[in-house]
Each structure stands twice: as C-alpha cells, then as structure tokens.
N, C-alpha and C positions, 0 to 999 in steps of 0.2 A: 589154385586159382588166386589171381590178385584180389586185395578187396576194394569193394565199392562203399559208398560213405551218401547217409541223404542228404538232399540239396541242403535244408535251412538247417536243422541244425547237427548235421555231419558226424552222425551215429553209422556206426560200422554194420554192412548190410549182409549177410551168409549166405552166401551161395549154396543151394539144394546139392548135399551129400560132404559139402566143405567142415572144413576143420574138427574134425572127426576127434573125440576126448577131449577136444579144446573148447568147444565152442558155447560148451558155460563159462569160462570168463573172457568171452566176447560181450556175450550176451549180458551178465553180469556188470561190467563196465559201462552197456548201451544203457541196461536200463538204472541201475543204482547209482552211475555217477550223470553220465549224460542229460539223461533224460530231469531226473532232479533238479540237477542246476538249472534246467531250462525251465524249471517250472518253479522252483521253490530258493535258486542262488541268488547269493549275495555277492558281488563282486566289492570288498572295497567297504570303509567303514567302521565303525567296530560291532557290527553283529555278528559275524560269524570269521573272524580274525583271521587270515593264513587258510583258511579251508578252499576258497577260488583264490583266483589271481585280483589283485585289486588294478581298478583303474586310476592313473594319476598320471599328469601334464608335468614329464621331466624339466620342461624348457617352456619359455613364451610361445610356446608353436600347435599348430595341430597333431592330433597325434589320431592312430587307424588303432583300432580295437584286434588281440590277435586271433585267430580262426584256425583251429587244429582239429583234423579227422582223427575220432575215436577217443581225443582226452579233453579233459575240462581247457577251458580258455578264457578270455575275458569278454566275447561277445556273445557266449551261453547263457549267461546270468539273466535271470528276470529281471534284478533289482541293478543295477550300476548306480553307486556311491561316490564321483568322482571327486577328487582332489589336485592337490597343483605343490608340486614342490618349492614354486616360487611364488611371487603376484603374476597375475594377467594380465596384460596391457589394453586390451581389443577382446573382441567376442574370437572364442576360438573353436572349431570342429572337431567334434569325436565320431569320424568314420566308421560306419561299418560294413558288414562283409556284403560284397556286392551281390545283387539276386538273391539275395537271404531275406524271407518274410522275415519278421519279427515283433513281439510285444513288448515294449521295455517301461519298468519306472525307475527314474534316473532325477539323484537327487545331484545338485549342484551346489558340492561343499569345497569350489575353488576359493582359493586368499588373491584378494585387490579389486573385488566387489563385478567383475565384467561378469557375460553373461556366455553359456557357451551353446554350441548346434549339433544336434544329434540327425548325423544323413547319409545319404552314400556318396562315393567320391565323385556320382553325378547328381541333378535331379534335385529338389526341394528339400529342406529340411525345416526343425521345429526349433524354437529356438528357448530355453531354459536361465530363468532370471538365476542369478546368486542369490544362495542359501530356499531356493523354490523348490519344491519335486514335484515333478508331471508325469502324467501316464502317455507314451506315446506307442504309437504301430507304424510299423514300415512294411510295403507292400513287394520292395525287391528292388523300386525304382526311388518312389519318393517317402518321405517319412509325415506322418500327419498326426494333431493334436489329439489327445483318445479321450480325453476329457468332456462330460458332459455338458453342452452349453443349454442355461436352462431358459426358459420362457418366463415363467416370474415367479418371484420368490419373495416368500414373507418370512422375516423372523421377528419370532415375539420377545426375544431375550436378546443377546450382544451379538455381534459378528466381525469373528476376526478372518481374515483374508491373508494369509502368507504366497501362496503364489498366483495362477492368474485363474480368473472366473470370468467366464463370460454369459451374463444376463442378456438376451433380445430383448424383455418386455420390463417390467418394474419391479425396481428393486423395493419395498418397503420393512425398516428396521427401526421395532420401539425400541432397543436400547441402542449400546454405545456400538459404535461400528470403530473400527482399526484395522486399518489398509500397510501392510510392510512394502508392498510396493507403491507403485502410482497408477491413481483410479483413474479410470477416464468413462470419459460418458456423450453424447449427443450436448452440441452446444444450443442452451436455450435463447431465446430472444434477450436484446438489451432492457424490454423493459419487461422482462417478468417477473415477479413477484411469487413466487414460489419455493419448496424445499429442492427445487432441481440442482445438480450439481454443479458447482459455478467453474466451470470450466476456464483455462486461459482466455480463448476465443472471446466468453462473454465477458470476463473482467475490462478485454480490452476494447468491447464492442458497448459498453456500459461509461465506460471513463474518457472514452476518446472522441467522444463529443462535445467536451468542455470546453477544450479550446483556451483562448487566453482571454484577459478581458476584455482587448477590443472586440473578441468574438461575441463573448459574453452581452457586450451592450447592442452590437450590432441585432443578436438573436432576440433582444430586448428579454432577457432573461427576469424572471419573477424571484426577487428574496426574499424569504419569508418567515417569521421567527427571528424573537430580537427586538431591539427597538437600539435607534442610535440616538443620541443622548442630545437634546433642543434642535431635532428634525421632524418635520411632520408633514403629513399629507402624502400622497401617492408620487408615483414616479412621473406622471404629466405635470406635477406640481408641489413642487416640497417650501416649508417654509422654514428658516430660522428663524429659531424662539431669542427674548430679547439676553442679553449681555448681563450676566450679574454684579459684574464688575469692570467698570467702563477703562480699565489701564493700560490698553493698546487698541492702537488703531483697528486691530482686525476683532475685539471684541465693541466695537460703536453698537449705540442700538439702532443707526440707520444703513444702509443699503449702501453708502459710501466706503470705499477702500482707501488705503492709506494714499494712494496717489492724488486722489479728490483734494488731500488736506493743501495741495503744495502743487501748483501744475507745472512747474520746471522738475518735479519730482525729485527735488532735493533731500526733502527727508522720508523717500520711499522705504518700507519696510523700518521707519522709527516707531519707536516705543513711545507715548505723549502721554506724563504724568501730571499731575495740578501741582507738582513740586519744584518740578525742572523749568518746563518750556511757559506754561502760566503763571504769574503770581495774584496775588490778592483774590478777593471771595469768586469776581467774577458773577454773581447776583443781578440780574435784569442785562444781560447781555444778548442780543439777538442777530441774526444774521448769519453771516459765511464768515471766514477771517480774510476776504478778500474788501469787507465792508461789515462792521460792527456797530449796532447803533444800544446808547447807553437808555435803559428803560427808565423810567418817572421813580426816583427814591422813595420809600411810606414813610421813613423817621429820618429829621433833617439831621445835620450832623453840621461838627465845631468846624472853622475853616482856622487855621494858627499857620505860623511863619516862624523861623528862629531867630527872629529879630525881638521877640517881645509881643509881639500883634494880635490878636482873636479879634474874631468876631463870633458872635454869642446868639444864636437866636432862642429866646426865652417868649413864650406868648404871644401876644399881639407885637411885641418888639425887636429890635433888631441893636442890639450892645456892641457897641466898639471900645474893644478891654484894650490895655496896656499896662504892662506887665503888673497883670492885675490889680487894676484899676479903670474901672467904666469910666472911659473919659467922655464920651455920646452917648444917643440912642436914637433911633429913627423908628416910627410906629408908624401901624397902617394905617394912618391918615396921610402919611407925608411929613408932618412934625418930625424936626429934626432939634436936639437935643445938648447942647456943649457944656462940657464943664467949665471952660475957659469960654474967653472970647473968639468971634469968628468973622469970619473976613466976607464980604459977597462979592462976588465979582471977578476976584482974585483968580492968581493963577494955584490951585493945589495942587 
C-alpha cells in the first residue's frame, strides 16, 4: 500500500497489516526524528549546528520554508534561527507550509537591520523586528502573536525590553528601563505634567503652539523669570530707568529721540558728544536748541580783548586796565574815575 503522511506535521502513517519487519524504522523515523524536531528543533543558528536544515534568505527576496513527508525539513523545527546571506533591503516573508497548524519561536538574526513575516502564501501574518525573537502560532490560515499581552506590570528593579511587549494597563519601573526597540505608548495631553511617555504626538502638540512672535504678542503671552536690565513695571506699562551715561542720543534721560534733536532729521541716528558738536561748560543753559536762553552767572568773570584791554570787576568797582595799567574806574555810585584827563561831551 502507498503511504499516507499527517496533515501538520507530515509523519508517515501505517496502514493496519503494512510493512511487515519494516515498520520499526518507520515508526522509528516518525517518532525519534520527526516528532522531536517538532517539538525540541533547532533550525539554523549555532545550537545544534547541521543536525536540521538551517533557515537563511539566499537573496533580497522572500523565501517558503521546505516541507518533506517522513524526513526532517525546515518548517519541522520549533525554534527557526533565521539569517540572510546578504543585507535586506525591505521586510521580507518566510512562508510556510499551507494548512499546516504550527507553533513556532523564530529568532530574526537577518544583516541590514529590516524586519521580516512569518505567514502562509495567503492570509495574515506577524511580523518579527531584527535581532527580536517572538513566540508565534499559525492556525492553517493565518499566523498570530503568541505572546502574552499583560494588563499591568510592576517592576521593582531595571527592565530591559529587546523585542516587543504589549502592556494594556500601566507600566511602572523603579529602576532604569532600556528599550532596543521603539516604545510606544497612548499620547498624553499637551499640558500634562506627568512621568507619561512623551510620545511624538505630544512633543508636537506641546511645541506647536508657540507660534512666532507676532503670535506670541498677539496671545499676549506672560514672561516670566529674569529681569531685563533699566525696564520696569508690567506689560500695560513699562518704564525706562534713567541713562548712566548721557553719550548718545538714544541714552538722554528724556523721552526724546534722536529725531527731536534736528526736525529736518539731519543728524538722525548721530552720536552727540560735549567734545564734538558742543563746546565750552555750557552751565545755566535752558531750553530746546531751536531757542536757548543763557541763565544769571553766580561769579562775575574778566571781559579782555587782544588789543591790551580788560575790564576788571574788583568790589564795589568796575577797573578799565590797559595793558596793565588801571587807567579808570567806575563805582556804584556812578563816579567815574581817569587817570588822565577827559573830555564831556565828546565823541568816544
């Protein structure tokens, strides 16, 4: 009689009175090689070197796992170790044998960092990060994550993460947490204030109401922290503190700008020193510079000419010198004084 082979995983079946002195190494074969691999193989890897057949991606492409009645194969294995003779370019598929249940953990040790999917050549499959191992089951049709997703989890010491976990409820970790892959999580509000995982979403739902500064002034935005240096008072009303040093126009201690100084605005944006544009003390000077009026002197001062000439005010009197020599004097009486003779009348 011909022989028959089971569905999933394709152990040679005896027909009632068949292979007569043979069929201990049928039987033999079903359960010492077959069955084993299915339960305890290693395809691939270096655990058990050359004993299965190893799985590895000859080329950038998908490749189908092979399926042989009554000898070991490579979709027997419990454990698939895959590798890649090259880089991967894209996530790539490792098919397997169609209408075959199966339980597989399948470690993904492809080179060029893609991720690859363990399915049948129809129907759903699971998809395996580089350098991750996951526990999956295939039901004949599609293949699903076998992994346990937990509700919540505490750990009181470090937690590292190599391939994926899925938490529905809260994660909480007092030590250091390390993720090989990318964590992801429920994005929080923009303004929460919490250890919640600050996801893309909120980074960008946190930052991107800034805006620029006309936003900034238009939202009348509040700053806070700081001080800026001779400003005071609130934003309805700020005052500049006075000038320490009066050497340009935009440091005056009055509320005038440089255009005030010049209404043709001739020396707009000039610099106005007591060296350059002024001379002398300037002392009792009052007004605008469109109309300056000179204030009452406290100490009289010598009036001279470079002819020889002074006049001298000394006390109650008033000294007409030549080249030093008081040749008058007029006192507050009126009393007028010559050293020589004087004329009345005359033309002086």
């Amino acid at each position: 009689m011909s022989s028959t082979y089971s569905t999933n995983l394709r152990t040679e079946l005896i027909g009632s009175g068949d292979q007569a002195g043979t069929w201990g190494n049928t039987t033999n074969t079903s359960l010492g090689s077959i069955l084993e691999q299915a339960i305890a193989g290693v395809s691939g890897g270096p655990y058990i070197s050359g004993t299965y057949p190893a799985v590895n991606f000859p080329t950038d492409a998908d490749i189908t796992l092979t399926a042989n009645n009554g000898s070991v194969d490579q979709s027997r294995s419990m454990v698939l170790v895959i590798t890649s003779s090259g880089s991967l370019t894209a996530t790539r598929n490792v098919i397997a044998p169609a209408s075959a249940s199966k339980v597989y953990i399948i470690k993904n040790s492809t080179t060029g960092g893609q991720s690859i999917q363990i399915k049948y050549s129809t129907g759903t499959g699971v998809t395996i990060g580089n350098a991750q191992t996951m526990i999956v089951y295939g039901d004949g049709t599609n293949f699903y994550n076998g992994e346990t997703a937990l509700t919540n989890l505490t750990v009181n010491g470090n937690l590292a993460v190599s391939g994926n976990e899925t938490i529905s409820g809260t994660l909480a970790v007092t030590g250091a947490t390390t993720f090989t892959g990318i964590p992801s999580g429920p994005t929080a509000g923009a303004g929460t204030n919490t250890t919640q995982l600050a996801t893309t979403a909120f980074v960008t739902n946190a930052t991107g109401t800034l805006g620029t500064m006309a936003t900034q002034n238009a939202n009348s935005v509040t700053i806070t922290g700081g001080t800026i240096n001779g400003v005071t008072g609130t934003n309805s009303g700020m005052t500049v503190g006075t000038a320490t040093t009066a050497t340009t126009a935009t440091t005056a201690t009055t509320a005038t700008t440089a255009n005030a100084l010049n209404t043709s605005n001739a020396y707009q944006g000039t610099t106005f020193t007591a060296s350059t544009q002024f001379s002398g003390p300037g002392t009792g000077l009052t007004g605008t510079a469109a109309s300056l009026t000179a204030g009452i002197a406290s100490v009289a001062r010598n009036i001279t000419n470079s002819g020889g000439w002074s006049v001298i005010p000394s006390g109650t009197k008033l000294y007409f010198n030549y080249n030093g020599t008081d040749v008058a004097s007029l006192d507050n009486s009126g009393n007028l004084i010559t050293l020589g003779s004087h004329t009345a009348g005359g033309t002086p």
